[in-house]
C-alpha positions as semicolon CSV with decimal commas, in nm:
position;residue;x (nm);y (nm);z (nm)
1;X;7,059;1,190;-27,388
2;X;6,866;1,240;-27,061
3;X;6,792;1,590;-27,114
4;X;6,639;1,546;-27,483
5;X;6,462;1,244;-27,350
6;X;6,284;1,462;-27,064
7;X;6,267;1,729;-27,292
8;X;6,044;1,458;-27,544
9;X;5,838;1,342;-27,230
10;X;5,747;1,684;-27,192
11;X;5,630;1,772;-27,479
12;X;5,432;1,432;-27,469
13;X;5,249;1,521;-27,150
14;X;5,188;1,833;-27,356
15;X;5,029;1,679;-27,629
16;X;4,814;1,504;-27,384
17;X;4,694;1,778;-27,178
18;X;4,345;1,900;-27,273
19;X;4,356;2,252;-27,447
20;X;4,110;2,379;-27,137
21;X;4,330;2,302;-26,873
22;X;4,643;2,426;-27,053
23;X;4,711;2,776;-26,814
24;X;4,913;2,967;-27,082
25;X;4,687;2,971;-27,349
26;X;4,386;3,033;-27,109
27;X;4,522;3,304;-27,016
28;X;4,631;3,463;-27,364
29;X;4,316;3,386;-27,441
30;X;4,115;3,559;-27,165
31;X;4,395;3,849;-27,200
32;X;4,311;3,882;-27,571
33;X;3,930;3,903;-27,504
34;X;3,930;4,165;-27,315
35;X;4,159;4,349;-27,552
36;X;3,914;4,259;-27,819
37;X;3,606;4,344;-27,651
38;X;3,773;4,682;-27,536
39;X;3,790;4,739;-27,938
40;X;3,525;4,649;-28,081
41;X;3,301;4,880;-27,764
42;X;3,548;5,205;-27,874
43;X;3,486;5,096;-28,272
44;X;3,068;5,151;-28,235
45;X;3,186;5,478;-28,039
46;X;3,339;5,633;-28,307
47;X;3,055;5,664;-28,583
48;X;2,833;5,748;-28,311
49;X;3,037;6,022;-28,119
50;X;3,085;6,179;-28,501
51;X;2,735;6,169;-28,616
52;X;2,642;6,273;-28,232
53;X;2,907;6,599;-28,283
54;X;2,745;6,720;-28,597
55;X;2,999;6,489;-28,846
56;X;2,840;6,293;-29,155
57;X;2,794;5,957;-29,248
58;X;3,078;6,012;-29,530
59;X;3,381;6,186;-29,250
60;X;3,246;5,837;-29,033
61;X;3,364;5,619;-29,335
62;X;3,686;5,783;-29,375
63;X;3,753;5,738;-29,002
64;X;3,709;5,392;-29,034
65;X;3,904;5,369;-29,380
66;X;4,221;5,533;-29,190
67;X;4,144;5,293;-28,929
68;X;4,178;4,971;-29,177
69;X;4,469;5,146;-29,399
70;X;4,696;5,210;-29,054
71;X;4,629;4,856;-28,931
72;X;4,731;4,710;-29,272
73;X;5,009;4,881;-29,275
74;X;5,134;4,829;-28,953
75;X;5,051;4,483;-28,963
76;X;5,379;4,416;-29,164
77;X;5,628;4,573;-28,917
78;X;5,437;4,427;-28,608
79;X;5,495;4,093;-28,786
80;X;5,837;4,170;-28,776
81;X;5,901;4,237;-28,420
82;X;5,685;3,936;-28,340
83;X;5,997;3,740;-28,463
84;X;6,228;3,968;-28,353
85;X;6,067;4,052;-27,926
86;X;5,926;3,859;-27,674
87;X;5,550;3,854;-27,789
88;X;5,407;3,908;-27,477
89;X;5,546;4,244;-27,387
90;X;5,519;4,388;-27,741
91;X;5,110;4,277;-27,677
92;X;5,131;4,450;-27,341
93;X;5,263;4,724;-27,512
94;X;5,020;4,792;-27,722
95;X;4,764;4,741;-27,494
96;X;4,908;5,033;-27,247
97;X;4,937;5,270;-27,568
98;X;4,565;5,260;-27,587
99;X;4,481;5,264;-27,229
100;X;4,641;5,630;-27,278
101;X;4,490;5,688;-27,581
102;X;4,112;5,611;-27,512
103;X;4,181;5,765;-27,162
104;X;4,289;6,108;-27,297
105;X;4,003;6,101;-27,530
106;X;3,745;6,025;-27,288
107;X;3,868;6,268;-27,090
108;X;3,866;6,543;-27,350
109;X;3,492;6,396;-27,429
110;X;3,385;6,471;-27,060
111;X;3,550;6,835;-27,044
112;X;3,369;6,953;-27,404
113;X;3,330;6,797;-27,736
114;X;3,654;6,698;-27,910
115;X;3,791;6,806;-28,249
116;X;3,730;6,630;-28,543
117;X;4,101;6,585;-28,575
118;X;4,143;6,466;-28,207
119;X;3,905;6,168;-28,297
120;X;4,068;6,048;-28,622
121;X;4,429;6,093;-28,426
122;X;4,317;5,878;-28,128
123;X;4,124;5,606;-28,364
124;X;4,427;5,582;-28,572
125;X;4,624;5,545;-28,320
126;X;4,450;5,263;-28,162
127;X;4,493;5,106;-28,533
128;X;4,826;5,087;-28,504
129;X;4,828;4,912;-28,192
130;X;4,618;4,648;-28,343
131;X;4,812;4,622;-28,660
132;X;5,116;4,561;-28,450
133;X;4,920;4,294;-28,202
134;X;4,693;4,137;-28,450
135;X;4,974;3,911;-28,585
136;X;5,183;3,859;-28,258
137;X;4,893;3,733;-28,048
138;X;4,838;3,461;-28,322
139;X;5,150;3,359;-28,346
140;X;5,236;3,289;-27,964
141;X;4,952;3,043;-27,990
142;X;5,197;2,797;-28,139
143;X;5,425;2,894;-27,860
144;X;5,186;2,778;-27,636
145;X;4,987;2,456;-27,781
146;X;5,133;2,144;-27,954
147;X;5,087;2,121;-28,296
148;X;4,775;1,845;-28,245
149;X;4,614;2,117;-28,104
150;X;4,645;2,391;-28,340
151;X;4,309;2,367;-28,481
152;X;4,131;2,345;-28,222
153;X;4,340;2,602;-28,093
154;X;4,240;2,840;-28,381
155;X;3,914;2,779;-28,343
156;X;3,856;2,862;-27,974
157;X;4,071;3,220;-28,046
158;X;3,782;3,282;-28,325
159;X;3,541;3,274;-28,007
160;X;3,709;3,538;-27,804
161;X;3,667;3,755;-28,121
162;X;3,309;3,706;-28,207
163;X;3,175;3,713;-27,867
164;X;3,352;4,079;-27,843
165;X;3,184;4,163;-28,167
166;X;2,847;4,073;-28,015
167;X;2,914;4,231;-27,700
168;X;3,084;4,545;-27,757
169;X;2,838;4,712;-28,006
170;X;2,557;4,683;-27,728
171;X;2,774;4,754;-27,403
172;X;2,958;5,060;-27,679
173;X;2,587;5,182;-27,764
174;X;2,439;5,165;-27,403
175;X;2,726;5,319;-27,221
176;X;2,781;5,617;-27,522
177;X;2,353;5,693;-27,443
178;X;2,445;5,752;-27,104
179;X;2,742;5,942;-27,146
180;X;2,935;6,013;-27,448
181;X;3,299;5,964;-27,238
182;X;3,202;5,625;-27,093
183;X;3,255;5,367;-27,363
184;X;3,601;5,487;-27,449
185;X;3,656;5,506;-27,037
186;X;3,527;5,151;-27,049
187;X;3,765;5,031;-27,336
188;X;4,033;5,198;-27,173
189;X;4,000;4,974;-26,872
190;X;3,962;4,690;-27,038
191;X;4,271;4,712;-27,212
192;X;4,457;4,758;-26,910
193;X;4,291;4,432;-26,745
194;X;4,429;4,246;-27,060
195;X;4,777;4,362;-26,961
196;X;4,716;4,187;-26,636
197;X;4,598;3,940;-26,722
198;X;4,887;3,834;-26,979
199;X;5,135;3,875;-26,701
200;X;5,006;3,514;-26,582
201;X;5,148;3,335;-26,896
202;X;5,441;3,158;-26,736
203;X;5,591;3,019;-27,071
204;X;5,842;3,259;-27,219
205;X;5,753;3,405;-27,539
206;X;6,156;3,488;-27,667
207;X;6,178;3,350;-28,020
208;X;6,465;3,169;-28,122
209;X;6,720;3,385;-28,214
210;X;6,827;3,439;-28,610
211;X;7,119;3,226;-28,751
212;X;7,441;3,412;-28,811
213;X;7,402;3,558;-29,129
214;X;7,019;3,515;-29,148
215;X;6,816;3,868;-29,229
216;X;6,454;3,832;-29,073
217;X;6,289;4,094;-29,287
218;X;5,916;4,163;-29,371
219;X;5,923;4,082;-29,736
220;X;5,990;3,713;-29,625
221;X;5,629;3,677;-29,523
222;X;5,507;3,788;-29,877
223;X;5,779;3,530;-30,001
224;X;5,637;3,233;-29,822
225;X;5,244;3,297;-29,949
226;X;5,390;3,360;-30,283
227;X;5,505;2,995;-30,266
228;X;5,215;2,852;-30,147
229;X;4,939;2,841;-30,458
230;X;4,659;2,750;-30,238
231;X;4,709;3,028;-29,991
232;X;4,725;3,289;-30,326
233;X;4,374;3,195;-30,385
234;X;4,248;3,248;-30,041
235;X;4,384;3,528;-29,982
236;X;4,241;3,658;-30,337
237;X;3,907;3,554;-30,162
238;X;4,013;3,755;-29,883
239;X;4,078;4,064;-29,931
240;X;3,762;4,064;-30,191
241;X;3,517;3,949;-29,913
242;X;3,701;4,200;-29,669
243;X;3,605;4,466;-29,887
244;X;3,268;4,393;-29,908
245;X;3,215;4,253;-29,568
246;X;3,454;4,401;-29,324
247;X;3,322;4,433;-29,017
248;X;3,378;4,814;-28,971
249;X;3,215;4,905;-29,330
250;X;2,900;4,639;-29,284
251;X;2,861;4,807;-28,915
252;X;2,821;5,203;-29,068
253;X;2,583;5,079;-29,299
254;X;2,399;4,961;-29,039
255;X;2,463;5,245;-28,816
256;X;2,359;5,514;-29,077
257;X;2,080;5,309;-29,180
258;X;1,925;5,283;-28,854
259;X;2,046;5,624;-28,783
260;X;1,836;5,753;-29,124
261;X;1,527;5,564;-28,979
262;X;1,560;5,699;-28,642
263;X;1,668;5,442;-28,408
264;X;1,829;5,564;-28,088
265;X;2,194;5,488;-28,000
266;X;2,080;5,204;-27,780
267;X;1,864;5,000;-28,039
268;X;2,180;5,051;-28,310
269;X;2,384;4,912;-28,054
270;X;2,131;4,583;-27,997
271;X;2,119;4,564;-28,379
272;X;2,460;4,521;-28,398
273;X;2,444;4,267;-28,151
274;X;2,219;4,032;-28,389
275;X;2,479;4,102;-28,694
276;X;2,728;3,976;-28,394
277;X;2,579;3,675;-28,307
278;X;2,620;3,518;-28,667
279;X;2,987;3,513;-28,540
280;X;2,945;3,370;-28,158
281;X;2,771;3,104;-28,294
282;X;2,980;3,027;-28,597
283;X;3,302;3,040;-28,349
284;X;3,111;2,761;-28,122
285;X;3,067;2,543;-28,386
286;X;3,372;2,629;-28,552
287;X;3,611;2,259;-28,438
288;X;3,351;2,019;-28,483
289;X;3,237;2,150;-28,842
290;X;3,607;2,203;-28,977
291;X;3,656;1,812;-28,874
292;X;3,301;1,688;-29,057
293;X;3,325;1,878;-29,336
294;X;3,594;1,883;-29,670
295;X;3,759;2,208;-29,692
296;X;3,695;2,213;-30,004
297;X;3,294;2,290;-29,912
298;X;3,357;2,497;-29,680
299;X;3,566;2,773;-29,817
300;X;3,280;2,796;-30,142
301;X;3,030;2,770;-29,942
302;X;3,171;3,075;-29,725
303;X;3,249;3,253;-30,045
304;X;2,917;3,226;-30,233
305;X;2,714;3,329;-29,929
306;X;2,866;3,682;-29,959
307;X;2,674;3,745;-30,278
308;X;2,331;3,588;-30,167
309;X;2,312;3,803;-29,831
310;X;2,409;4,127;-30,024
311;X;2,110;4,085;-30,262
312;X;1,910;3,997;-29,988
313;X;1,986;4,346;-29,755
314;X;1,941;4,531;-30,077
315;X;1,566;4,417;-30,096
316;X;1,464;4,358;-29,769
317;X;1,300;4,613;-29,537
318;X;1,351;4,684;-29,162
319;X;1,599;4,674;-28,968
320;X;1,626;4,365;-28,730
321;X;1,600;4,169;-29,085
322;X;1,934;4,309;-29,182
323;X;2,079;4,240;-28,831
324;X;1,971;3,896;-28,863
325;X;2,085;3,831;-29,241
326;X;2,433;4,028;-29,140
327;X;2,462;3,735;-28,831
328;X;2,441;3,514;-29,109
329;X;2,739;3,624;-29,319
330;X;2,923;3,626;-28,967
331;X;2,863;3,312;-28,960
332;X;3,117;3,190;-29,144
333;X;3,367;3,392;-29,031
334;X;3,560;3,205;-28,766
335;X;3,517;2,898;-28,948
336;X;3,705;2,970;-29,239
337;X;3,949;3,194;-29,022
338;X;4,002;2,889;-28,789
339;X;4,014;2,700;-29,106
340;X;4,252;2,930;-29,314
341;X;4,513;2,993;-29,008
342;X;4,546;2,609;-28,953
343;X;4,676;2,578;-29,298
344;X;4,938;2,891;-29,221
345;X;5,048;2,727;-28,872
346;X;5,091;2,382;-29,044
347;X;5,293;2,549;-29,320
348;X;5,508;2,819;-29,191
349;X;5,777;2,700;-28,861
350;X;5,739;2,917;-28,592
351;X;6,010;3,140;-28,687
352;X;5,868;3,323;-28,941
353;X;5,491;3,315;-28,795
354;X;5,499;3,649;-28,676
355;X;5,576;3,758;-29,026
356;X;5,357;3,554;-29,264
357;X;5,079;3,644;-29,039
358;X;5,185;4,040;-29,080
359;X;5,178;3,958;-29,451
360;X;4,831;3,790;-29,418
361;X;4,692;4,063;-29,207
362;X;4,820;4,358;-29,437
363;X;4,676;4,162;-29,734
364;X;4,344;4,068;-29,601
365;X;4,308;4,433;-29,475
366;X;4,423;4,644;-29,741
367;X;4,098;4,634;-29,973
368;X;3,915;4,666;-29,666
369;X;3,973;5,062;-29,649
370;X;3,812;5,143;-30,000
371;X;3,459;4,896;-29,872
372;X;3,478;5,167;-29,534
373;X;3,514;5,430;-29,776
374;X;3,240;5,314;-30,006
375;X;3,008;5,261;-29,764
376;X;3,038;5,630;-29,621
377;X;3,035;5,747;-29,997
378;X;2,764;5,566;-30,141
379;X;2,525;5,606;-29,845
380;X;2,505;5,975;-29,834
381;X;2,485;5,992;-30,215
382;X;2,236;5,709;-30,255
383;X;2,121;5,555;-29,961
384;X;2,160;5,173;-29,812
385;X;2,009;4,999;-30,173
386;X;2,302;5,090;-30,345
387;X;2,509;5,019;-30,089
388;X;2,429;4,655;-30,021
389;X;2,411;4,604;-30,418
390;X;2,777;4,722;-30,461
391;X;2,853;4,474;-30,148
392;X;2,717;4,181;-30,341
393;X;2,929;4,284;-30,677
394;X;3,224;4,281;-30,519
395;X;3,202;3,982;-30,299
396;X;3,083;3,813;-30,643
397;X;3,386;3,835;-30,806
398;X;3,601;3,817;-30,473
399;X;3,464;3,470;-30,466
400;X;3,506;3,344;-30,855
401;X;3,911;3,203;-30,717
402;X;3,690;2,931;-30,514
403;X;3,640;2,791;-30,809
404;X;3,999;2,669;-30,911
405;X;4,064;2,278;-30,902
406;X;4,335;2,345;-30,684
407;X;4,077;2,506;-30,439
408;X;3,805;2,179;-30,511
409;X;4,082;1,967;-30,440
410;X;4,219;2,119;-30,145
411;X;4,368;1,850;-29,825
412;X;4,317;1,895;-29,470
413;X;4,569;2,138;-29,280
414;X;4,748;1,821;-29,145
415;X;4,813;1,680;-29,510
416;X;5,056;1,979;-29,485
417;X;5,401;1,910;-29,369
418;X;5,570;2,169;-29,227
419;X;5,927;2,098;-29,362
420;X;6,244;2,319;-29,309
421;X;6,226;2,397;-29,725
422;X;5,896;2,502;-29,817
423;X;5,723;2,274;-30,062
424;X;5,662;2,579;-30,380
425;X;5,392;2,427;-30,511
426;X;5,176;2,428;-30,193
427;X;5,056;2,069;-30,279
428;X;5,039;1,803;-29,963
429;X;5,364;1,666;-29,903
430;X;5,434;1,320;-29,670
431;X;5,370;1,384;-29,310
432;X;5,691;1,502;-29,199
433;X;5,788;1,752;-28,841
């Protein structure tokens, strides 16, 4: 009885301690933006160091395509060993795979210009090192906050990820005009001080081991969304908008666009920055909106922006217009993210988060690769018009699910009881733990 009441007092003086000065998740968080701004510098890299080696717009897409297809994929078994590991040295893991990676190819960079083939293996690569981090370093954030917290949680994470996006492109841009071996030099470093820096998390990360009998296998994660008819519907939304507006496919159509008008590396790189700061400032604002406004109005307002901005980059000339109308889709990025993985923490228990995340990430990736693909396609047989035209058909009908009543009539994440027998129709439940 004295152990599980100190165990309860603990967890209250959890609950009470602000989210700023709690150490562990400070320090996943700093760990994870470094990792993240150490991709998204190498992911402007790779367009440019292909155009730069005599490549075209259209071998650029399908880089990025094999990209989004390897991190889909490899989403589902890094889900897997999320709930299997201990999270924070599958992370580190990954992080030192890359370190190699982007070392060996900035290396090769700096001794002659590398193969085609050299590029796609190392950016591939670095996908599936992503695919397999992406869902573990979301779920040790409810190893490492109480569930009070989870939001707000969320939200800060969505930060970390924007703030890369605005600050890689630039620092990816500026470092590739002064030598075509530095940004992937620079990205390798950074990974490695995100391996440090996750080192300082003193909270284990083991899960809970499986119950005799009990089979922890990836299909479980598709199980639980298939129970859950609200989370169908997003995810519809998704992998729609994803395809329209992933962040690789709506950054080569700005690349090639700026390229065709002949902006230098540098001013891509700064244009990219604007699209980025869409997200920064979305992120920022991300807690206090979520708590003002119905979820409900959120998610179709998010939606029907998609369409709106498409038809407005297919008619507007310039290019620091399109950065700026880009920073507006961004914007609601790490809202509804923040939004969208509150609902999955208050669902799913903590056992299976490293798996319905991997299910999440392969679904809300795997329509990205065909946008990528598009983009490359339809830009060196038409030109940007068409390309920003078929964005805004396809995030048209990606958002038409918005519309269900279930979707108008949609609770806050907390309405959601987490219960240890999922609720199959995804409707709010008492308040149970």
């Amino acid at each position: 009885m004295a152990e599980a009441t100190t165990d309860e007092e603990a967890t209250a003086r959890q609950e009470e301690k602000p989210l700023l000065r709690n150490g562990d998740f400070q320090a996943l968080w700093t760990g994870e933006a470094f990792a993240a701004l150490a991709k998204e510098t190498a992911e402007v890299a790779y367009p440019l160091l292909i155009l730069a080696t005599g490549g075209s717009a259209f071998y650029a897409g399908a880089v990025g395509s094999a990209q989004l297809i390897t991190a889909s994929l490899m989403s589902i078994p890094g889900g897997s060993l999320a709930d299997r590991v201990d999270r924070r040295m599958l992370l580190i893991v990954c992080n030192m795979v890359r370190v190699v990676l982007l070392g060996v190819l900035a290396l090769l960079i700096a001794t002659g210009n590398p193969h085609p083939v050299v590029i796609l293996v190392v950016a591939v690569g670095s996908a599936a090192c992503l695919g397999v981090s992406n869902p573990t370093g979301l779920a040790v954030i409810k190893q490492l906050v109480p569930p009070s917290q989870l939001t707000q949680a969320t939200a800060q994470n969505q930060v970390r990820y924007f703030a890369a996006t605005m600050g890689g492109p630039p620092t990816g841009g500026a470092l590739f005009a002064v030598a075509r071996a530095f940004p992937f030099l620079a990205s390798a470093i950074a990974f490695l001080v995100s391996s440090v820096l996750l080192l300082f998390i003193r909270k284990p990360l083991k899960v809970e081991s499986a119950a005799p009998g009990e089979k922890r296998n990836a299909a479980e994660g598709f199980r639980f969304l298939a129970r859950q008819p609200v989370l169908r519907l997003l995810i519809i939304w998704i992998m729609g908008s994803n395809m329209a507006f992933t962040h690789t496919g709506v950054f080569l159509a700005l690349i090639a666009t700026a390229e065709s008008r002949g902006a230098s590396s540098t001013f891509t790189g700064l244009l990219l920055s604007i699209a980025g700061i869409g997200g920064v400032v979305g992120s920022l604002f991300a807690s206090p909106i979520i708590k003002r406004v119905p979820p409900p109005v959120l998610f179709l307002t998010a939606a029907w922006i998609g369409p709106v901005a498409a038809v407005l980059l297919a008619t507007v000339s310039g290019l620091v217009p399109l950065g700026i109308i880009v920073a507006c889709v961004f914007l609601r990025g790490p809202i509804t993210s923040a939004l969208f993985l509150a609902y999955l923490a208050a669902m799913a228990p903590d056992k299976t988060q490293g798996r319905v995340l991997g299910a999440v990430m392969f679904m809300s990736m795997v329509a990205a690769p065909l946008g990528v693909f598009g983009v490359g396609a339809l830009f060196d047989l038409a030109g940007p018009t068409w390309v920003f035209t078929a964005m805004g058909i396809v995030s048209g009908l990606a958002a038409l699910p918005t519309l269900s009543p279930r979707i108008r009539g949609l609770a806050r994440p907390e309405e959601y009881a987490v219960t240890s027998t999922a609720d199959a129709s995804g409707a709010p439940t008492s308040k149970e733990t």
